[in-house]
C-alpha positions in Angstrom: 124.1 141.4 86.7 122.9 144.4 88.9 122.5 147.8 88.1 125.5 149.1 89.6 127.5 146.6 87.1 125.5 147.4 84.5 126.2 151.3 85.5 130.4 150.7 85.6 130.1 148.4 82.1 129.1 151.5 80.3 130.6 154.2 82.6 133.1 155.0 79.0 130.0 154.9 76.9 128.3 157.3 78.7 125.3 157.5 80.9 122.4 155.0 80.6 119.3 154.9 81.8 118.8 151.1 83.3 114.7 149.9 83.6 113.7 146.7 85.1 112.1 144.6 81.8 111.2 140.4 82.0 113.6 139.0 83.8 116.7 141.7 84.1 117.2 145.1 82.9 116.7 147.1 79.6 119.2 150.1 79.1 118.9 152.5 76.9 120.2 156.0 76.1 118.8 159.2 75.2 115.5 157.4 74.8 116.3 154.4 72.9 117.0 151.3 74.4 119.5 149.3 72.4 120.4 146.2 75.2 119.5 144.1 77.5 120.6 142.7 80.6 118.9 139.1 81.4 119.9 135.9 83.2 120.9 134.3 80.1 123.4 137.5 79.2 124.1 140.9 78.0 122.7 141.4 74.5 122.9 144.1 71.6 120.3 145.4 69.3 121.9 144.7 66.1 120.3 145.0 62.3 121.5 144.2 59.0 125.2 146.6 59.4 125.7 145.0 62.6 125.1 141.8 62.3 128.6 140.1 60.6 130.6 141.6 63.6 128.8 139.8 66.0 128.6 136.4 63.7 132.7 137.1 63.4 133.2 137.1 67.4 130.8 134.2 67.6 128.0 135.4 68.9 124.4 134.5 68.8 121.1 136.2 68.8 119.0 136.4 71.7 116.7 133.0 72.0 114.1 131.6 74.6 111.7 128.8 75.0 108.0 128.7 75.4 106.4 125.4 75.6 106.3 124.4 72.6 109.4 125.7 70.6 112.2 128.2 70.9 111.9 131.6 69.7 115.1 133.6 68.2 115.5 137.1 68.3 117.6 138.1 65.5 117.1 142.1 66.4 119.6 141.3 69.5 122.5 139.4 69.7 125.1 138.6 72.5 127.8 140.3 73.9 130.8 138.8 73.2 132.2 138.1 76.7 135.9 139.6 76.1 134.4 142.8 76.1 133.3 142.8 79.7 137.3 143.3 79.8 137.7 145.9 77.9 135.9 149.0 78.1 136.8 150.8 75.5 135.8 148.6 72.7 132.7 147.6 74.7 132.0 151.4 74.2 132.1 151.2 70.8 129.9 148.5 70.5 127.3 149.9 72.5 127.4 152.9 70.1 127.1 151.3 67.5 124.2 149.0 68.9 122.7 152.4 70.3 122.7 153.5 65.9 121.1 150.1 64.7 118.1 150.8 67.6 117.8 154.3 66.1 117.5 153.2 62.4 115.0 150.4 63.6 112.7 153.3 65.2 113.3 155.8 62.2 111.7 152.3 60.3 108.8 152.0 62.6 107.5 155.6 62.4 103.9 155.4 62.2 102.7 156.3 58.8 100.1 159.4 58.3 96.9 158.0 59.5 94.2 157.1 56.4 91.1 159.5 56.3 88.2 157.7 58.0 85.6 156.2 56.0 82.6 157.7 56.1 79.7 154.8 57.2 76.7 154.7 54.9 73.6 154.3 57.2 70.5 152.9 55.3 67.4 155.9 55.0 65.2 154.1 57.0 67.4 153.8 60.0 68.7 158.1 59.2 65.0 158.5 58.5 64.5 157.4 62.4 66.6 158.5 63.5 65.7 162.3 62.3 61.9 161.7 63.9 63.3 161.0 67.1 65.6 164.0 67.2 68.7 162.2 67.1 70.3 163.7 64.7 74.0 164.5 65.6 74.3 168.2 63.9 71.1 169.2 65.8 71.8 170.4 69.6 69.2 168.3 72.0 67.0 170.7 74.1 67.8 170.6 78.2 65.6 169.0 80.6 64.6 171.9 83.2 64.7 170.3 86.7 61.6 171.7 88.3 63.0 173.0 92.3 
């Protein structure tokens, strides 16, 4: 699949924006990417709503092989290849993959950050530390460069 392809598929949807990624194309709308175009297919992010209508057209999720095993990607399952023929439901199912990439990023928010812990330093070594003027509230004097 090229771009252009990839650019007529979703023409009903509406635009996409279309990124190189491993060995094809991510696309993704209004920031989110929710498919992929690769050698082995065209697949949907899907979650836990979407899911049973891809299991009901037959579809599977995403896999690939390293060396030693092969990894399945249940977060994005493929196509169903009657859809390439009609645009209108294909449209539909990007939208809908395009709402289960959105609810997996409201999940992933990063949480507020924890307050740092404060590092106890033993006396001796803040003790030293003091007599050699390393102390980090105390500004250091400048060096005057003699000219």
């Amino acid at each position: 699949m090229d771009r252009d392809f990839l650019i007529d598929l979703f023409a009903e949807f509406g635009p996409v924006t279309i990124r190189k990624m491993f060995s094809g194309y991510g696309i993704s709308a209004d920031g989110t990417n929710f498919a992929l175009a690769l050698r082995a297919g065209l697949f949907f992010r899907a979650d836990d709503q979407t899911i049973p209508q891809f299991e009901a057209d037959g579809s599977k999720p995403f896999q690939y092989q390293t060396s030693s095993k092969t990894v399945t990607v249940n977060s994005y399952w493929e196509l169903p290849a009657r859809l390439f023929d009609d645009s209108g439901e294909l449209a539909d199912w990007a939208r809908a993959a395009l709402a289960a990439a959105q609810r997996a990023a409201l999940r992933k928010r990063p949480k507020a950050r924890k307050a740092a812990k404060k590092v106890k330093v033993p006396r001796k070594a803040a003790a030293k530390a003091v007599k050699k003027g390393v102390r980090k509230n105390k500004p250091q004097p400048r060096k005057r460069s003699s000219s």
